[in-house]
Every structure is written in structure tokens, then in C-alpha cells.
MMTF fields as JSON, N, C-alpha, C and O atoms, coordinates in Angstrom:
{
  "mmtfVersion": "1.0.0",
  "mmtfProducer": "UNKNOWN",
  "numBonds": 443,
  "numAtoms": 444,
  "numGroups": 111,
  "numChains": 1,
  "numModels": 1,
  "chainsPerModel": [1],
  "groupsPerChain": [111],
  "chainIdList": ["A"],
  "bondAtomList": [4, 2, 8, 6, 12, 10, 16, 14, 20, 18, 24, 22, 28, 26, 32, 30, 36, 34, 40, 38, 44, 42, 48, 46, 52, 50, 56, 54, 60, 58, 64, 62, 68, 66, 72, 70, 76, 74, 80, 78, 84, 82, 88, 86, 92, 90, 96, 94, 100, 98, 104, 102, 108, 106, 112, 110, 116, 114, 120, 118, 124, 122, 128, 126, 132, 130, 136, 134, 140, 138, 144, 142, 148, 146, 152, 150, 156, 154, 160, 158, 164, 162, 168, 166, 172, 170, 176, 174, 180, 178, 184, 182, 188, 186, 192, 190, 196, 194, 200, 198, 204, 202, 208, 206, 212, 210, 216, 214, 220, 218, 224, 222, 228, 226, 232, 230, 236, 234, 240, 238, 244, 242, 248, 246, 252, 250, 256, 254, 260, 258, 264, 262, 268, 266, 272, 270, 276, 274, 280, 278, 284, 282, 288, 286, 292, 290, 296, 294, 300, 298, 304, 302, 308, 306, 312, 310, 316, 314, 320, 318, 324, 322, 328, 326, 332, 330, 336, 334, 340, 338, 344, 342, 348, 346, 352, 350, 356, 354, 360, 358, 364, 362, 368, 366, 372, 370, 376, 374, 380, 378, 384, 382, 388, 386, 392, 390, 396, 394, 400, 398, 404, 402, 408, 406, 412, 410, 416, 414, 420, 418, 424, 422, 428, 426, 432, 430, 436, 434, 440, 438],
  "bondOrderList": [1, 1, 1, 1, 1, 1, 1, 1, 1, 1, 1, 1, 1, 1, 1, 1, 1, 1, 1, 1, 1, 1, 1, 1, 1, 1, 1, 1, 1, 1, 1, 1, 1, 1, 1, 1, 1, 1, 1, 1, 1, 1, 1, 1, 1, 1, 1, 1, 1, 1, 1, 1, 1, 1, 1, 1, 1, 1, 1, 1, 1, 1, 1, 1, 1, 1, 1, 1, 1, 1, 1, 1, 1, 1, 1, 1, 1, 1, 1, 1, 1, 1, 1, 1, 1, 1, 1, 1, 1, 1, 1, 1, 1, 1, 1, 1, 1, 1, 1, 1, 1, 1, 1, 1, 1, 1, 1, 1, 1, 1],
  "groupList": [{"groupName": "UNK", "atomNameList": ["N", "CA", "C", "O"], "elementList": ["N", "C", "C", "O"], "formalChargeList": [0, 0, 0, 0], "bondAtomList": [1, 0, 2, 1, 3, 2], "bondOrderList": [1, 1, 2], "singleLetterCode": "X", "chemCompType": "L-PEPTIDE LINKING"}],
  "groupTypeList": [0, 0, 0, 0, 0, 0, 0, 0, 0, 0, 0, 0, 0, 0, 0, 0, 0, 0, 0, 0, 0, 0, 0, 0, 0, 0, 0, 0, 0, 0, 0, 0, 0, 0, 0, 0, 0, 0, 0, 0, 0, 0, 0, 0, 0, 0, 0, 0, 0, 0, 0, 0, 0, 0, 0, 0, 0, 0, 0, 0, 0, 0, 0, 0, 0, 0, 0, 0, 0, 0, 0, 0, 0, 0, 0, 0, 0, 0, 0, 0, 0, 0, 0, 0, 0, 0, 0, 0, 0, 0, 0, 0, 0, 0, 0, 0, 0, 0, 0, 0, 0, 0, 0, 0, 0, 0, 0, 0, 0, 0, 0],
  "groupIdList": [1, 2, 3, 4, 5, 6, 7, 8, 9, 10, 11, 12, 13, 14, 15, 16, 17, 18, 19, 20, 21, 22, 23, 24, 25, 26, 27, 28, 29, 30, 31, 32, 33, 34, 35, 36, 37, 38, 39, 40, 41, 42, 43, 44, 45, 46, 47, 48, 49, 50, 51, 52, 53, 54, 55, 56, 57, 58, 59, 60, 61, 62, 63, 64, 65, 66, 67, 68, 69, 70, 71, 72, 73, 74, 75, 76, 77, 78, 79, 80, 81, 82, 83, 84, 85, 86, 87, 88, 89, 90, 91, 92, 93, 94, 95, 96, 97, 98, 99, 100, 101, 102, 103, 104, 105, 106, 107, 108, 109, 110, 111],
  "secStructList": [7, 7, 7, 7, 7, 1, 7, 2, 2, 2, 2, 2, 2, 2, 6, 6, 7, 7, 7, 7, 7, 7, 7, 1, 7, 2, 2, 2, 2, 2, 2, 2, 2, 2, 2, 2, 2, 2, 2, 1, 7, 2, 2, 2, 2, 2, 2, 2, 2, 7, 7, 7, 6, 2, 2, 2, 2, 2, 2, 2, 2, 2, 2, 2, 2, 2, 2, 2, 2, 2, 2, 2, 2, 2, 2, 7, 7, 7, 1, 1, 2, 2, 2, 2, 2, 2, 2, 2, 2, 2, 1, 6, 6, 6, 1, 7, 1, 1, 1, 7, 7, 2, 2, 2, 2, 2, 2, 2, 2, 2, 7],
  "xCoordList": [0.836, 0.0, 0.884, 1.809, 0.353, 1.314, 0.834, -0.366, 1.805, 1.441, 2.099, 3.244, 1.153, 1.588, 2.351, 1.822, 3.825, 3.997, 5.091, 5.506, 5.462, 6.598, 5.977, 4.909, 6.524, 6.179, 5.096, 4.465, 4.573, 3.446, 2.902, 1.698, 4.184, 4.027, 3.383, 2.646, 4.001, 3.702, 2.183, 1.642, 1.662, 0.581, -0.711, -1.741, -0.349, -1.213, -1.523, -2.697, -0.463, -0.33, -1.004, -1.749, -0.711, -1.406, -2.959, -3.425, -3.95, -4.668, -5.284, -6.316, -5.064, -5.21, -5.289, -5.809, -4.912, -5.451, -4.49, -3.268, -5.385, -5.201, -4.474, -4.836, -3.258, -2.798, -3.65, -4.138, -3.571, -4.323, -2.888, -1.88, -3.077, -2.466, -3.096, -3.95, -3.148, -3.909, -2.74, -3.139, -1.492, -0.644, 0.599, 1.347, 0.955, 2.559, 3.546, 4.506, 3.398, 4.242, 4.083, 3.209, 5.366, 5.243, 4.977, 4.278, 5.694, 5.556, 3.935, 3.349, 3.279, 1.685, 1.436, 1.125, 1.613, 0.229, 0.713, -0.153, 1.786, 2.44, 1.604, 0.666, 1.313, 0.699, -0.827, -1.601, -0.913, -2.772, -2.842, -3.489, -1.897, -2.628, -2.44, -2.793, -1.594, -1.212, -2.348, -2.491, -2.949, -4.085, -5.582, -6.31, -5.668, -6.863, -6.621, -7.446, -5.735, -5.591, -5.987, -5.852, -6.377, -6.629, -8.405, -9.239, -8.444, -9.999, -10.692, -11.895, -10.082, -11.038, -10.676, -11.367, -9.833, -9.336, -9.218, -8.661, -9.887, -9.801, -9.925, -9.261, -10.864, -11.176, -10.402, -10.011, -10.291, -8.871, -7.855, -7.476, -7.544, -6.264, -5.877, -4.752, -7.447, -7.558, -7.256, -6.549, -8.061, -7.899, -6.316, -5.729, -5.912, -4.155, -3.372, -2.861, -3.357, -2.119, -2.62, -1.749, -3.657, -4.178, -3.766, -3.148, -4.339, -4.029, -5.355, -6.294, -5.183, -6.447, -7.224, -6.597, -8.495, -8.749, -8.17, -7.866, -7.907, -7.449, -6.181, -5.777, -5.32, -3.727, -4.502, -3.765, -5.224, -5.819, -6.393, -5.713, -7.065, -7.311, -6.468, -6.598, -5.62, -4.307, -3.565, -3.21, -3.341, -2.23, -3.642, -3.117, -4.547, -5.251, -5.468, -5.79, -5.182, -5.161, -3.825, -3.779, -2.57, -1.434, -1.193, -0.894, -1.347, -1.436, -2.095, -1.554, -3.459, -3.684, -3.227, -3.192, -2.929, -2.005, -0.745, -0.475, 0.223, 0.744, 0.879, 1.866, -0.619, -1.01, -1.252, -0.82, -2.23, -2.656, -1.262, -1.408, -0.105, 1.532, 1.147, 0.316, 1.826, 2.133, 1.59, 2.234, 0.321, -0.569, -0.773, -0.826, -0.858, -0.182, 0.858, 0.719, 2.001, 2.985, 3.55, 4.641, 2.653, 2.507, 1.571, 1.634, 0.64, -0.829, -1.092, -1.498, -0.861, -1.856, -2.98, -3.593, -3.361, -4.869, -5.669, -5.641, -6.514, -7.451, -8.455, -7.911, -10.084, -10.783, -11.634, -12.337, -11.393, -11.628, -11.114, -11.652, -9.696, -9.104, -8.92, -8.139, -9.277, -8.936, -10.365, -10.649, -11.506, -12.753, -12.804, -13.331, -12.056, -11.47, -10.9, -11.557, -10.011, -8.988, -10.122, -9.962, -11.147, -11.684, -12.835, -13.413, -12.999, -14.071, -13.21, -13.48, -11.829, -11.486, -10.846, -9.731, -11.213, -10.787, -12.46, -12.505, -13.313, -14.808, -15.094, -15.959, -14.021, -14.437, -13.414, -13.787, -12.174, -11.741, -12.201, -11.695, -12.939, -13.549, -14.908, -15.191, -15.561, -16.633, -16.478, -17.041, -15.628, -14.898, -13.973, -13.584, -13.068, -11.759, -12.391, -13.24, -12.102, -11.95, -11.588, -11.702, -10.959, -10.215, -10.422, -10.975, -9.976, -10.232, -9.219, -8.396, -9.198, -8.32, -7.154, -7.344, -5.741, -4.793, -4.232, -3.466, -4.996, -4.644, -3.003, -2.652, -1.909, -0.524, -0.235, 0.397, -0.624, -0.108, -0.916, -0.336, -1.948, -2.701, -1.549, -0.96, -1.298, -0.602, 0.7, 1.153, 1.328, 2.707, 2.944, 4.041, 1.418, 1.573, 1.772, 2.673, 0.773, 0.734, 2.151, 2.457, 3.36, 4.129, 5.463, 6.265, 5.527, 5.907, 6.295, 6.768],
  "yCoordList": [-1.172, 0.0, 1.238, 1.451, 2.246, 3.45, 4.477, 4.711, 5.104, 6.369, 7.598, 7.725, 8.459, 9.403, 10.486, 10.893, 10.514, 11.385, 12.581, 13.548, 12.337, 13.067, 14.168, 14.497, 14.674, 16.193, 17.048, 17.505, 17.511, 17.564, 18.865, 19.099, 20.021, 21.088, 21.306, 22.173, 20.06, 20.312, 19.649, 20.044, 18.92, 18.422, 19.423, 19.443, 20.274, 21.518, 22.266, 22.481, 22.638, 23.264, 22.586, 23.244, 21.298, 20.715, 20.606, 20.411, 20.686, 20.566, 21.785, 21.679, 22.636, 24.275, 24.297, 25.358, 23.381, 23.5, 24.861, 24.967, 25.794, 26.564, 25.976, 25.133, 26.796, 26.171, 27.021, 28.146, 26.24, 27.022, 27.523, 26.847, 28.229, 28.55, 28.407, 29.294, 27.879, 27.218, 27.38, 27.77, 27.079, 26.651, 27.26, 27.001, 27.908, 28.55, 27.343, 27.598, 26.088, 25.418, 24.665, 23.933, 25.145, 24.628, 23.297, 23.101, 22.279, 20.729, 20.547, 20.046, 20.935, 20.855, 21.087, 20.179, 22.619, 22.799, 22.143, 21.796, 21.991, 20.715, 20.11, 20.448, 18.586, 17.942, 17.86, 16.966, 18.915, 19.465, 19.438, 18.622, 20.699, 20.551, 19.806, 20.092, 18.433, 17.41, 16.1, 15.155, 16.444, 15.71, 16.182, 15.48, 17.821, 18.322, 18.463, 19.04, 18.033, 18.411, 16.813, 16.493, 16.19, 14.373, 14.225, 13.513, 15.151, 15.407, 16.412, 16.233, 17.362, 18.414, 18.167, 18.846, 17.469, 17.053, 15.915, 15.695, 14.795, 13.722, 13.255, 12.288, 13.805, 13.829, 13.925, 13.052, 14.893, 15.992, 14.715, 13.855, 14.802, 13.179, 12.225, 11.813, 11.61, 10.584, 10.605, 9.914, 11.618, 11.898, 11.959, 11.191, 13.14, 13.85, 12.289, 11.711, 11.856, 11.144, 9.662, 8.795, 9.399, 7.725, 6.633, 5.591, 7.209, 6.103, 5.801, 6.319, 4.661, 3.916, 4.444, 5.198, 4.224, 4.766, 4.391, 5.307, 2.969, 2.7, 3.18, 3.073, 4.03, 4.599, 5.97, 6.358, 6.806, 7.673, 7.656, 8.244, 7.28, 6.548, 6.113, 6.513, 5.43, 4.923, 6.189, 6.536, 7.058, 8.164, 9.167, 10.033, 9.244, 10.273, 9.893, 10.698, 8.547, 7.938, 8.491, 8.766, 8.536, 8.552, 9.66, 9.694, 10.872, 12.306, 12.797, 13.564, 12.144, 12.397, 11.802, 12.423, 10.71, 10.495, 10.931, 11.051, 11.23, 12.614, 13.725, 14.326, 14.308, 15.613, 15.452, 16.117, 14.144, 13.683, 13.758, 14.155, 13.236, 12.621, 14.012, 14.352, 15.072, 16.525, 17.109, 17.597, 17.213, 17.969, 17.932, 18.768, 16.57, 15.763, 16.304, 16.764, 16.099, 16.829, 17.981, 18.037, 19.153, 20.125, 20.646, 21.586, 19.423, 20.423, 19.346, 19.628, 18.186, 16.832, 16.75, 17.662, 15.414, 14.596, 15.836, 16.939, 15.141, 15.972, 14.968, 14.324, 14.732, 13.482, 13.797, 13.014, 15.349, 15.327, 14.543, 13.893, 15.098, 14.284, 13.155, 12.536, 12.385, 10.716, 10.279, 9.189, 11.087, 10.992, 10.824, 9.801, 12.164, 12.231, 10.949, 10.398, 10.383, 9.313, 7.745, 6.911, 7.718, 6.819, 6.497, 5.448, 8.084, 7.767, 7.456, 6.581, 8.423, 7.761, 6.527, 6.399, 5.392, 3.917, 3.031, 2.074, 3.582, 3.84, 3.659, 2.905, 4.689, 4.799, 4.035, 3.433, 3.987, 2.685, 1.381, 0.412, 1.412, -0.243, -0.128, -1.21, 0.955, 0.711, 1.007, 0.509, 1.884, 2.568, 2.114, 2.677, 0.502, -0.108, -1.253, -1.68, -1.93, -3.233, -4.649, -5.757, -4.092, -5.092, -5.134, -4.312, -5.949, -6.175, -4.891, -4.606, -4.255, -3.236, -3.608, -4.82, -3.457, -3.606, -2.856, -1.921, -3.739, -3.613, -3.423, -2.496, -4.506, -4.286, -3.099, -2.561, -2.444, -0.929, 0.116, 1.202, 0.141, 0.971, 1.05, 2.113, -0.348, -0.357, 0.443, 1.327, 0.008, 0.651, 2.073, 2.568, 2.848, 4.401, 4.618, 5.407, 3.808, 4.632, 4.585, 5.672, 3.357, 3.28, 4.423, 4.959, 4.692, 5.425, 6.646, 7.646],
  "zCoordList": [0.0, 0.0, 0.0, 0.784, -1.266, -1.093, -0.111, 0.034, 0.582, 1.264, 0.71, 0.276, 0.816, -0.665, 1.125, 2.159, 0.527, 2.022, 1.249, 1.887, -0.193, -1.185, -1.37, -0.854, -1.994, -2.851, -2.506, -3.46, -0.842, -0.744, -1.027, -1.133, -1.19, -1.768, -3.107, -3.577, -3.601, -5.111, -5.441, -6.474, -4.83, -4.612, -4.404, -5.078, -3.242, -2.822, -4.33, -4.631, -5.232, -5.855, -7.159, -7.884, -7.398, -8.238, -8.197, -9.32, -7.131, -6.441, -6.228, -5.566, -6.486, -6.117, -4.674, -4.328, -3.443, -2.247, -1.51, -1.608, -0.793, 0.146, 1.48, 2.3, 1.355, 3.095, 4.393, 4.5, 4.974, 6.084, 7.415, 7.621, 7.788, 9.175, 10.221, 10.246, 10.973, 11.772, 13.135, 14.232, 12.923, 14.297, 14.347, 13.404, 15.099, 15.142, 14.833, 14.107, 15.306, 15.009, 13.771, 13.305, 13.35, 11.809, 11.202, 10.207, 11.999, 12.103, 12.179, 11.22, 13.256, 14.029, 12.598, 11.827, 12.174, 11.062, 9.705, 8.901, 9.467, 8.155, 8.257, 7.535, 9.371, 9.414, 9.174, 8.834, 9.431, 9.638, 8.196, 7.539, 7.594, 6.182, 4.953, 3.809, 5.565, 4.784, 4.778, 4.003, 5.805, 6.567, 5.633, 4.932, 6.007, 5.309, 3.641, 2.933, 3.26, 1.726, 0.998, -0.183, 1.851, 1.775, 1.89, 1.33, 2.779, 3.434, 2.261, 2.075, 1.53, 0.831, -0.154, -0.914, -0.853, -2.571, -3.062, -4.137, -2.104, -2.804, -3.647, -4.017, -4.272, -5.479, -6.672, -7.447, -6.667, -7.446, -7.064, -7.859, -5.772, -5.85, -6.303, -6.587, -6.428, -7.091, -8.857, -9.591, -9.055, -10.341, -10.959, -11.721, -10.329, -10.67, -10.43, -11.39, -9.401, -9.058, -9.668, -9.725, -10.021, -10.146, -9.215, -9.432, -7.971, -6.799, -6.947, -7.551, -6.125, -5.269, -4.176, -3.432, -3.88, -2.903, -1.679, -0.916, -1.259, -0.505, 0.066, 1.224, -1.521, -0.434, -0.607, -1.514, -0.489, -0.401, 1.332, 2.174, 1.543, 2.888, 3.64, 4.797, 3.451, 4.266, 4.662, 5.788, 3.01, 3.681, 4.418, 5.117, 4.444, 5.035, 6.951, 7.825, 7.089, 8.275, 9.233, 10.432, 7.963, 8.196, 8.878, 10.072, 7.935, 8.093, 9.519, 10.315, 9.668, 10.786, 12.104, 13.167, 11.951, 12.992, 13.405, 14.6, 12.311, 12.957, 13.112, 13.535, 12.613, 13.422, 15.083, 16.025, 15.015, 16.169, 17.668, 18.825, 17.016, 18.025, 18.125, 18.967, 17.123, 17.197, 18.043, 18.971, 17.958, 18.888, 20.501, 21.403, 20.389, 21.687, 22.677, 23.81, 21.868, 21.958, 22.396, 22.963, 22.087, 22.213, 23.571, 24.363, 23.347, 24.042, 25.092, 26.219, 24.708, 25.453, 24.896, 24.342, 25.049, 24.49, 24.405, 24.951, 23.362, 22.932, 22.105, 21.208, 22.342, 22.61, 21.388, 20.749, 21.15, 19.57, 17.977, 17.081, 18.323, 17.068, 17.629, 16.907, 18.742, 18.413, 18.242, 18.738, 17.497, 17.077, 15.94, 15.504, 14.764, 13.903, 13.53, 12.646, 13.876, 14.018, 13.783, 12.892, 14.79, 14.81, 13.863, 13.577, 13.38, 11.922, 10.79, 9.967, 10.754, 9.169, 9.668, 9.162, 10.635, 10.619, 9.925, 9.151, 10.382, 10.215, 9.026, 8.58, 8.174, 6.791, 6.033, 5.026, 6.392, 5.741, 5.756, 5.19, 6.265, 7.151, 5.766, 5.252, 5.308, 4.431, 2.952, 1.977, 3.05, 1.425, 0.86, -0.163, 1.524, 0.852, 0.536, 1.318, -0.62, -1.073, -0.576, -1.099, 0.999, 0.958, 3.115, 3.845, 3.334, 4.739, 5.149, 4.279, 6.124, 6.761, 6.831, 6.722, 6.963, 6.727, 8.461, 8.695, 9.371, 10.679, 11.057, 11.788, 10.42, 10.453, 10.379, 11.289, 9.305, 8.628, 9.373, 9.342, 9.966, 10.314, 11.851, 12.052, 12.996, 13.979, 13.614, 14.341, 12.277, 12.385, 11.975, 11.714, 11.943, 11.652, 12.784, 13.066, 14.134, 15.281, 15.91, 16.401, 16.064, 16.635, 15.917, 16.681, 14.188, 13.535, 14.381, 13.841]
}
């Protein structure tokens, strides 16, 4: 399964997606809008890059999980995004082809 984690500048740009500022820390909001550019262009993603939905989903799992460490990090738990977190498992579970890929999903979190 690919995780699209390369060129993500150029992606935004391919994509017309808007960065958002959202966080002084640069890492925190990287993540955020590597996360939301998965969430508002999938479409467009799918299309431009000719992935699957499934690494579309995988990397959108990805992304948010390390916004999720980051934030953490920074702030401590927060019972929102591990809500976030627990729907796009939700939605991989109804929108992939294929049984969940539990291994890969475990080795984002330890990542």
C-alpha cells in the first residue's frame, strides 16, 4: 500500500489546495494541512495522481495520525481528534476493497 507522504508542496499546488495557518508550530500545522488536503481534494487526488482509494485513505489515516503525536505533543490529548482518528478507521472499514490492513494501520501509530 502506497502512502503518498513526497512532494506535498507540489501536490497543494497541483490541487489548487489553500494552506491554512492554523498553528505557530510549523511541524503541528504541516501535518494538519497534509491531513486536510486528503480530506477536501480527494477527489482531485484521485484523479491527478491515479491512486487507489485505498492509499488515499491509508495516507489520510497517516497524516492524521501525525497531526494527532504533534498535537499531543505540544498540548496533550485531545478526545476530539482521536474521534477524527476513529471515523477515518470507520471509513476505511466501508470505502476499501479489501479487509483493513490492521498491520499498517498499527505501524503508523508506533511510527
Amino acid at each position: 500500500m502506497k502512502i503518498l507522504k513526497e512532494n506535498m508542496e507540489e501536490l497543494f499546488l497541483k490541487v489548487s489546495y489553500s494552506r491554512k495557518s492554523e498553528y505557530e508550530d510549523k511541524e503541528l500545522n504541516d501535518f494538519f494541512n497534509y491531513w486536510l488536503v486528503f480530506e477536501e481534494k480527494e477527489d482531485d487526488i484521485l484523479c491527478l495522481k491515479n491512486e487507489s482509494i485505498d492509499s488515499i485513505l491509508y495516507t489520510k489515516y497517516y497524516w492524521c495520525t501525525k497531526y494527532k503525536k504533534r498535537y499531543e505533543e505540544l498540548y496533550g490529548y485531545d478526545a476530539g481528534i482521536e474521534q477524527q482518528q476513529y471515523k477515518l478507521i470507520e471509513e476505511l472499514q466501508t470505502r476499501i476493497n479489501e479487509t483493513v490492513n490492521w498491520n499498517l494501520i498499527e505501524s503508523m501509530e508506533i511510527e
